[in-house]
N, C-alpha and C positions, 0 to 999 in steps of 0.2 A: 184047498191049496195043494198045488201038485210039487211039491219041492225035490229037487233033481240034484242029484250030488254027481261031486268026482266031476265035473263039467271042466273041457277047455275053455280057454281062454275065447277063441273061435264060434263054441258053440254058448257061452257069458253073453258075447257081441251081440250074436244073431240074435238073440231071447230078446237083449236090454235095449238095445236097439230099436227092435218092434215095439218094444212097450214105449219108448220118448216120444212115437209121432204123434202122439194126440197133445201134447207139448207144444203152445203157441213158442214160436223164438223170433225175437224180435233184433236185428241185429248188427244196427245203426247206433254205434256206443258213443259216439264223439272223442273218443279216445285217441292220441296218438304217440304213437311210441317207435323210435327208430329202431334198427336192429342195433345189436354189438357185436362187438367181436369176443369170441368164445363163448357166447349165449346163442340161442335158436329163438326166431322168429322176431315178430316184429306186431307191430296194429297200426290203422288208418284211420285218421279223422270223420272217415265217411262210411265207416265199417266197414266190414272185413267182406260183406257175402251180400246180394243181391239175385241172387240165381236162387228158383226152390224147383223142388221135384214134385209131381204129380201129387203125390202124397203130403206133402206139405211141409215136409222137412228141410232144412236147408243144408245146402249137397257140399256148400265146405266148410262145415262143422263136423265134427266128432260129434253126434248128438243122440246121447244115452242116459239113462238112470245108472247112478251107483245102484240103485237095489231095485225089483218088483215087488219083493215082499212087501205087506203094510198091513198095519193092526187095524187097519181102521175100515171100512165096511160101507164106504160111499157110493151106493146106488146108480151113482153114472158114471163110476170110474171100470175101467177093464179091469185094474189091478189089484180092484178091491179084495177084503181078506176071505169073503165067502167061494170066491171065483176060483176055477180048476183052471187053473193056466199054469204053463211051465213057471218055475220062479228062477233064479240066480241073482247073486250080490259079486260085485266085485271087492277085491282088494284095493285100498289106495294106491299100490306099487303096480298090481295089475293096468290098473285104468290108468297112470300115468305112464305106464312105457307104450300102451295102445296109443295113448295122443302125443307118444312122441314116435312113433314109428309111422302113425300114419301120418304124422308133418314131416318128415323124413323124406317119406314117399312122394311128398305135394299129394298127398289124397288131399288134404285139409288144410286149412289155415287158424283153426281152434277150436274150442270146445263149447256147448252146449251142455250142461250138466246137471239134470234133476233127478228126483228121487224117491220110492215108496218109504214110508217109514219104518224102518225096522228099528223092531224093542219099543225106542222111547225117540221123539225129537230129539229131545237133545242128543242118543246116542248117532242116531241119523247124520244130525247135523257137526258134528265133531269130527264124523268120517269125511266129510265133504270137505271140511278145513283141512283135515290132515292130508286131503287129495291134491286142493290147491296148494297149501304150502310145499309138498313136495314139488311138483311142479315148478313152482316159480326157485324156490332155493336150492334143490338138490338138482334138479334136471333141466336149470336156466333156462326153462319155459319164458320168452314175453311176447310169447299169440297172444291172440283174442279168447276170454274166458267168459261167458256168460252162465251164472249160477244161481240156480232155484233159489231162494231162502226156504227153508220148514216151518211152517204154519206152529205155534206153541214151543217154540224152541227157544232157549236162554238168548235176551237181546245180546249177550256180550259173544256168543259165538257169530250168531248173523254178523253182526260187526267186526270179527275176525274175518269173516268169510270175505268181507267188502273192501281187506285191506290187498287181497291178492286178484279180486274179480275185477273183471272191466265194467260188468254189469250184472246188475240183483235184481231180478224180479221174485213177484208170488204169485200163484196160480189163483185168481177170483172165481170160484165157479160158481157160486150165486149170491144174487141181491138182497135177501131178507132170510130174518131169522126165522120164519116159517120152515123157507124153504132148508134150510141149514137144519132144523130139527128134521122134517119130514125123509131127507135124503141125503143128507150125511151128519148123522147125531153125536161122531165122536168131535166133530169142530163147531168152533164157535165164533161169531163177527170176530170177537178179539183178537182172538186165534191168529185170523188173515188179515186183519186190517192193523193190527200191531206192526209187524214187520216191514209192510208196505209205508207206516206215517215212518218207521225207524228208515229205513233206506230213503225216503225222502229229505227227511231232515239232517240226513246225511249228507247229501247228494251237497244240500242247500248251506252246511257248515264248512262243507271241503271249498266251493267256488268262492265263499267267502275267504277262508285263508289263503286259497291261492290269488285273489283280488282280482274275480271277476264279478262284474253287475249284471243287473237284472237279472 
């Protein structure tokens, strides 16, 4: 692990940046939300972005990792912990005044937001909450947010995180518990498919209270 200090903000971007493209974003939320006055941005029912780049990124998302670092040592990941690569973590205040500067600019229309694990899940995942919340309450954020869940992370954070995202997904990168032992041994089925049935059942508790069918 090559870890880099004293790093601008600039050169945070460029690092974290490179590491989000192997990051599927999917990013048709069914979301809609008008602007306001005195808040910045807005979402569309039909999502925010349809245009990707060569690379697979899509080009008006902010689409970065809070962190490269990760404890964990998964065989077909770039970021994994054995691997010499530059590393950087942002700040929560860092990474919120980037997606409000570049929606400022019209670089973007929101964010894209996942993450290596640094420490522990949970401490991962709490940074990612404190990101969004700032966002939406301090810096009247209401773009478009789409935001990783962490695989082994306290359900009651993921479900913090889903009161400010537009959308949750988790990264599945493989089908059986073979393959999870063989080439990535710090996770478990549970691990990934926890968070995935909690974000579903989520999804399917919210349409109910707001009294849509099917």
């Amino acid at each position: 692990m090559v870890l880099e200090e004293g790093l601008s903000i600039e050169q945070k971007l460029e690092i974290l940046s490179d590491a989000a493209k192997y990051d599927v974003a999917c990013t048709s939320s069914g979301m809609q939300r008008a602007g306001k006055q005195g808040e910045l941005g807005n979402s569309v029912a039909a999502g925010i972005c349809h245009s990707f780049s060569a690379d697979g990124r899509c080009i008006s998302l902010l689409k970065v990792l809070f962190t490269n670092e990760c404890i964990f040592d998964c065989k077909y990941c770039i970021n994994r912990s054995s691997n010499d690569v530059p590393r950087a973590s942002f700040t929560p205040k860092e990474l919120c005044e980037l997606t409000i500067g570049f929606y400022k600019r019209n670089y973007i229309e929101g964010l894209f937001l996942s993450s290596g694990i640094l420490h522990t899940p949970d401490y991962t995942m709490e940074l990612i909450c404190q990101t969004l919340r700032m966002l939406r309450e301090e810096y009247h954020f209401r773009g478009y947010i789409h935001c990783k869940a962490i695989p082994g992370a306290n359900p009651l954070l993921i479900e913090y995180a889903g009161w400010y995202a537009d959308r949750m997904s988790v990264n599945l990168e493989l089908p059986t518990n073979e393959g999870l032992r063989s080439l990535a041994p710090n996770k478990t089925r549970k691990n990934i498919l926890g968070p995935m049935r909690q974000i579903q059942d989520g999804i399917a508790e919210s349409r109910r209270e707001l009294g849509f069918r099917g």
